[in-house]
C-alpha positions in Angstrom: -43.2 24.1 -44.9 -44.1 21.9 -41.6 -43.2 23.5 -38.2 -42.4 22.4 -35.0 -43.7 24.4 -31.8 -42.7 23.3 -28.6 -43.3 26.8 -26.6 -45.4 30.1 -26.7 -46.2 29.3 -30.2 -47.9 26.7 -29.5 -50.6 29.1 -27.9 -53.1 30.0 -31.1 -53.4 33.5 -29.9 -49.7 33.9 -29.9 -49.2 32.3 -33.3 -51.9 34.2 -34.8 -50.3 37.1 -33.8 -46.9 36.3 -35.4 -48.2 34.4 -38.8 -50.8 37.6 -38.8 -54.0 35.1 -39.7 -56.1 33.2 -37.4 -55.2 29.8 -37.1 -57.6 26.8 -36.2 -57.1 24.4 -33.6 -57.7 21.5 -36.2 -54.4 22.9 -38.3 -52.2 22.1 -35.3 -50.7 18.4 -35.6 -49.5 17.0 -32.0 -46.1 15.8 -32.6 -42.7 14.5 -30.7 -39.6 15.8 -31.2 -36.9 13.1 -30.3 -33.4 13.7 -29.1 -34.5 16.9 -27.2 -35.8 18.1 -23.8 -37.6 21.3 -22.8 -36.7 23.5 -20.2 -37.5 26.7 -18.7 -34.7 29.6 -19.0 -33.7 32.3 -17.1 -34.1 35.2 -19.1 -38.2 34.5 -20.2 -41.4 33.1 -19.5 -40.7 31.0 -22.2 -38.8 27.5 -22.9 -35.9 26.3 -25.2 -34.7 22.6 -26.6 -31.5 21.3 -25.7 -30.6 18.2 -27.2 -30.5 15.3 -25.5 -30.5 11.4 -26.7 -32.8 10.3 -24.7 -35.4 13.1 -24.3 -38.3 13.7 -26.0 -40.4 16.7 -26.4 -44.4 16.8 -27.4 -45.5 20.1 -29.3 -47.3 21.0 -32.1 -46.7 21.2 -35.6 -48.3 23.4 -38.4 -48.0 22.7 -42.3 -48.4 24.6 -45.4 -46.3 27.7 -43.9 -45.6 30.2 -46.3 -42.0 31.5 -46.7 -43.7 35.0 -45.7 -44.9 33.5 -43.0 -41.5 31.3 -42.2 -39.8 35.0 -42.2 -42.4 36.3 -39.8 -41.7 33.6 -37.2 -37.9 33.7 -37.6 -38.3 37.6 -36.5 -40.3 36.3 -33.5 -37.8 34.0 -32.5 -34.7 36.1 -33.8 -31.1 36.1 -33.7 -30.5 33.8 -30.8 -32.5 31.1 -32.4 -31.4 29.0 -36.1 -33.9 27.1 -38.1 -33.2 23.6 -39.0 -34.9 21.0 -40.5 -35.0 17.7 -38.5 -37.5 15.0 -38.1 -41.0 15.1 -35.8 -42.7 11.8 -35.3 -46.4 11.7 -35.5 -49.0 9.5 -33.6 -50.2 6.5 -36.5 -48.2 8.2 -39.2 -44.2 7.6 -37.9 -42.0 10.5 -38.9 -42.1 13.6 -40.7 -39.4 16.7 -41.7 -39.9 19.8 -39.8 -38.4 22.5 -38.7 -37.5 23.6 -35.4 -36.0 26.5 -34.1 -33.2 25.7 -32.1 -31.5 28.0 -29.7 -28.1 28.8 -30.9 -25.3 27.3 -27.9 -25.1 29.9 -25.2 -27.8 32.3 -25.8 -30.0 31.4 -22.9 -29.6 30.5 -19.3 -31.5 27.1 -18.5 -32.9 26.2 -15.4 -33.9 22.4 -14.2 -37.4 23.6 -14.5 -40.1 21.7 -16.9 -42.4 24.0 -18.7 -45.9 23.7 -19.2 -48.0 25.9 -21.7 -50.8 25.4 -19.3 -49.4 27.2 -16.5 -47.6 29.7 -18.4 -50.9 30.5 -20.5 -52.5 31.1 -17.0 -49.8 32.9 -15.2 -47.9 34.8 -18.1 -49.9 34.7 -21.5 -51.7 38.5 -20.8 -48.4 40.2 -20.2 -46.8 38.6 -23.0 -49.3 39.2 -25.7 -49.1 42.6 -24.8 -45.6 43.1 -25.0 -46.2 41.4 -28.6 -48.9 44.2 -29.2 -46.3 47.1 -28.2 -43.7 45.7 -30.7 -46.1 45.6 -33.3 -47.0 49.5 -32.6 
């Protein structure tokens, strides 16, 4: 299975931490999800898609996801999320299937904020993997 990671996971550290293996930077696949737009929320640190026809949303994508694996993330992300398959295009290879977890229509408060993983991996990154830790415990 081929994923499409437009937020936290997108962080390697994160994602290790949810898939539970290390993942390599050369396993991540930049990627454009069409249709969409990223925005910063209310209730996190982190972003959500909302569709939109004309946006566009660069991320990452990761292939050969085990269904284990696949179940691990959709506890991560959990109820206020649902998994569907769409289409990612990539640079000099046009487009491929994902899937993308979508946030399900009214679970989140946007704000007309961009999100940048930069920023958040300097500002917020510490106090969210150990939140991840503490779950985990």
């Amino acid at each position: 299975m081929r994923f499409f990671f437009y937020g936290t996971l997108m962080d390697r550290d994160v994602l290790a931490r949810v898939l539970g293996r290390p993942v390599i930077a050369a396993a991540l696949k930049p990627a454009t999800l069409r249709g969409y737009r990223r925005t910063a929320i209310r209730e996190g640190s982190y972003p959500i898609v909302l569709r939109e026809p004309a946006g566009f949303v660069d991320g990452l994508t990761l292939d050969n996801v085990s269904k284990a694996e696949s179940e691990r993330l959709a506890a991560y992300e959990g109820p206020r999320y649902s998994l569907l398959r769409t289409f990612a295009e990539f640079p000099e290879r046009g487009p491929r299937a994902v899937f993308l977890f979508e946030p399900v229509a009214g679970a989140f408060t946007p704000i007309d904020t961009d999100w940048s993983l930069a920023t958040w991996q300097a500002r917020d990154k510490e106090k969210f993997l150990a939140a991840l830790r503490r779950m985990e415990s």
